[in-house]
N, C-alpha and C positions, 0 to 999 in steps of 0.2 A: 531585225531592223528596230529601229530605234521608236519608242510609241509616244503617244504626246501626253499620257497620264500613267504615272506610277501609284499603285493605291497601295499604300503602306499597312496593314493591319499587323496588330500587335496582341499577342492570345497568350494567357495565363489561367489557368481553370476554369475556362470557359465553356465548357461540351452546351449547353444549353442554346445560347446564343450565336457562336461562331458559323453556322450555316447561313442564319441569316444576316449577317453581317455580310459573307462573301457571296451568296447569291445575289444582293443588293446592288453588288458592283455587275456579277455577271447577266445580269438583265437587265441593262441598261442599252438603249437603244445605239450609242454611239459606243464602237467596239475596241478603238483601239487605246490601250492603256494593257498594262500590266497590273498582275496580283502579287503582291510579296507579303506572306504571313511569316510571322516570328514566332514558333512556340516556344515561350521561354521557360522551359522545364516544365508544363505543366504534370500534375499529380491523376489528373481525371482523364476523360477520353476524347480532349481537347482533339489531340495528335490524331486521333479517330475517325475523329471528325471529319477533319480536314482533309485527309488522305479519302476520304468515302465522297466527298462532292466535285475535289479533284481541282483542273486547271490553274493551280497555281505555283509560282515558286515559295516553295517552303522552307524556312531553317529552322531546325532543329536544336536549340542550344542543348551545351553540355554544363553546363555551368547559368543558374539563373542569375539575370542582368539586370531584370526589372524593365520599367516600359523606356527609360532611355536605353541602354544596351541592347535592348531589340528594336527600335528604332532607326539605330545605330547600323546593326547587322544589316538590315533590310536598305538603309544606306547605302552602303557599300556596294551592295549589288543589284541595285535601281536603275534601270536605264532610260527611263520617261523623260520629255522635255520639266514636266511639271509632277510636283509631289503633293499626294494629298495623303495625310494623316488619317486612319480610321480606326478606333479602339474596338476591338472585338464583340464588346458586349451591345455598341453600337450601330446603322446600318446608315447606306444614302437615302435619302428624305423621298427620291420616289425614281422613276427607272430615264428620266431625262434631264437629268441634274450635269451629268459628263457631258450632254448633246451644248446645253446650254452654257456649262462654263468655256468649252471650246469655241462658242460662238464670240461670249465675251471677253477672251485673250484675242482672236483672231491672228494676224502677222504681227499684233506688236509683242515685245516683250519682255514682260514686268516682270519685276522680282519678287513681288508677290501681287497674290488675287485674296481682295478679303470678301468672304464667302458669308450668307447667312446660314442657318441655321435653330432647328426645332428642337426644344426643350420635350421629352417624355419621360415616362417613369412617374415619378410621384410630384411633378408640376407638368403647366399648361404653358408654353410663352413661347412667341417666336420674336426672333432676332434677327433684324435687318440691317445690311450695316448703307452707310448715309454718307454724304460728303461731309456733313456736320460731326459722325462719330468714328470716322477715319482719317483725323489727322494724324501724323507722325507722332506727337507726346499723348493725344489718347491710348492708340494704340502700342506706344511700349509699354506704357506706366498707367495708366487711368482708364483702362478698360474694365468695366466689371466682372466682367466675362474673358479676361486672359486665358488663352492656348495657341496650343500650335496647329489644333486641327480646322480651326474656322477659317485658315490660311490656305491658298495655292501656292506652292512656292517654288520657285524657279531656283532647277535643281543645280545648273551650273551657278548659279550665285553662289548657293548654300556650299560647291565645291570649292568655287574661288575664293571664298570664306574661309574656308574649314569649319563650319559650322558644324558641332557635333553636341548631342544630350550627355549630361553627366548620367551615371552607370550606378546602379544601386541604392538608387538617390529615391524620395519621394519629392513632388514637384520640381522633377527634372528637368521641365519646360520653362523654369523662370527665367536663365540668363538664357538661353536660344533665342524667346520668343522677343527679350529684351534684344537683345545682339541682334536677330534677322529683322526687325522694323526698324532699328537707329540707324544700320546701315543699307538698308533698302534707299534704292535710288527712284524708283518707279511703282505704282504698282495699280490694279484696275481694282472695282467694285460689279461684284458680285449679287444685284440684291435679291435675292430670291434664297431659300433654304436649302441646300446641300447636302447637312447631313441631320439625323433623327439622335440625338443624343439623349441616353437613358439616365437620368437623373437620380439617386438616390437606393439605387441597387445593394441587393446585404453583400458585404464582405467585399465592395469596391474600396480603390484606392484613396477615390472621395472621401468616402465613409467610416474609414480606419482609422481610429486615433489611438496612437502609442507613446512613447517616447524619444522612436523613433523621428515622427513624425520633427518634433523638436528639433535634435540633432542634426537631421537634414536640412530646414530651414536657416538653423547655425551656419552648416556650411555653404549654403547660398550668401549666405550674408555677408561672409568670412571672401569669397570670392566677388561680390560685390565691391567688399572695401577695397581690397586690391587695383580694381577695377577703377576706382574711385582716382588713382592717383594720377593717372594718365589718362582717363577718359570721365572727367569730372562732369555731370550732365543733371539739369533738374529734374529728368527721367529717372536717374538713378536714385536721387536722392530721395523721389516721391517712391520709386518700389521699396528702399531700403523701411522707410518708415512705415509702409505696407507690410510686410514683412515682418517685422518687431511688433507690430501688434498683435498681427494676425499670430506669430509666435505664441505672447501672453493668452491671447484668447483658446488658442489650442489647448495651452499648458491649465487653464482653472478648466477647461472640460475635462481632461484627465483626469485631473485632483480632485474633481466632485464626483 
C-alpha cells in the first residue's frame, strides 16, 4: 500500500553514522512511511550496517553515482505520497517530526513543504523557515542555506516533472532544487526542525575541495546557460552569479 512519507537516505562510507540516521526514522511515533537506502558502492561496512538493523528497502549500486545517482535510484522505487531527503551521516531532529509534518500537510496538497531544521557538528544554529523567508525567489535563488533536504516534496509533482539530480556531479542539488521551487505551484510551512544536520564532518562532500569540485560547478553553469534561453528568470541569473563566485572562491582555496 502506498505510505504518505518516503524517507530517501543516501550512504557512501558511512558505517559510523548510518544506524543512527535509519533508527531516527524508525522511532518515530507516526509509522507510516517508507525507508529507501542507496548504498552507493561503499568501500567500509556501510552495506553491514544496514543489512544488521534491517526494515528497509535497500540498493545496492554496482556502479558509484554519487548522491544524485542514489537519489535517483531510491526515486524510482519510492512510493510515499511525499519525499523527504536524509543524507546518511545525518538523522531526524527527534522521534515526532513525521507525526507533525503529517499534521501540517493534512488533505491539502503542496508540492512542497519547507521544513526547518538544526545545524550540528561543528556549529550551533537553528533554522526556521517564515512567510518572510519562503518566497518563491528566496527559495530558488537567495536562500543561504539551499538543498533539497529542508524540503517535503510531493512526489507526483517531481514525477510530473521529471525532476531528476545530475549523476556524478558534486552539488547535484543546484538545478533540482532551482527547477522544484520555480515550478512549484503550492506549498506549506513547516516551522519547527525536521532534520539534525551534521555540519563539518572530515571527508564529507562539504568539506572536499578538489578540482573536481570546479569542473562540476562549470557544468552546472554550462546547463544553467542553456536554461537561460528559454527560461530566462532573475532567479537564474542571481544563482548563475552565485555560482561564479562561489567557483573563484573554491578555486584560490585550492591553490593556497
Amino acid at each position: 500500500m502506498k505510505k504518505r512519507f518516503s524517507i530517501i537516505i543516501t550512504a557512501y562510507n558511512i558505517e559510523e553514522y548510518i544506524q543512527r540516521s535509519i533508527k531516527s526514522v524508525k522511532e518515530q511515533t507516526f509509522q507510516d512511511y517508507e525507508i529507501v537506502v542507496v548504498n552507493d558502492c561503499s568501500k567500509d561496512e556501510t552495506k553491514k550496517k544496514v543489512e544488521e538493523i534491517g526494515g528497509v528497502k535497500l540498493i545496492n549500486h554496482e556502479e558509484n553515482k554519487g548522491a544524485g545517482g542514489a537519489r535517483n535510484s531510491a526515486l524510482d522505487v519510492a512510493e510515499g505520497e511525499y519525499i523527504i531527503f536524509l543524507d546518511g551521516d545525518d538523522y531526524l531532529h527527534d522521534s515526532n517530526v513525521l507525526e507533525k509534518l503529517d499534521k501540517v500537510i493534512g488533505n491539502q496538497n503542496p508540492d512542497v513543504v519547507y521544513m526547518g531544521f538544526q545545524f550540528g557538528g561543528d556549529r550551533d544554529e537553528l533554522i526556521i523557515p517564515t512567510p518572510e523567508n519562503c518566497t518563491k525567489s528566496i527559495k530558488a535563488a537567495k536562500d543561504p542555506y539551499p538543498n533539497v533536504w529542508s524540503k517535503c516534496w510531493n512526489r507526483v509533482f517531481i514525477e510530473k516533472n521529471h525532476f531528476r539530480f545530475c549523476e556524478k556531479r558534486y552539488y547535484e542539488d543546484v538545478l533540482f532544487l532551482y527547477r522544484g521551487v520555480m515550478r512549484s505551484e503550492s506549498f506549506l510551512i513547516a516551522p519547527f526542525p525536521v532534520h539534525t544536520y551534521i555540519s563539518g564532518r572530515t571527508n564529507s562532500i562539504t568539506t572536499t575541495l578538489n578540482f573536481k569540485n570546479i569542473y562540476d560547478t562549470i557544468a552546472n553553469l554550462e546547463e544553467m546557460t542553456e536554461m537561460k534561453k528559454t527560461e530566462p528568470t532573475e532567479e537564474l541569473d542571481y544563482i548563475m552569479k552565485r555560482e561564479i563566485n562561489m567557483c573563484k572562491k573554491r578555486l584560490e582555496k585550492i591553490i593556497k
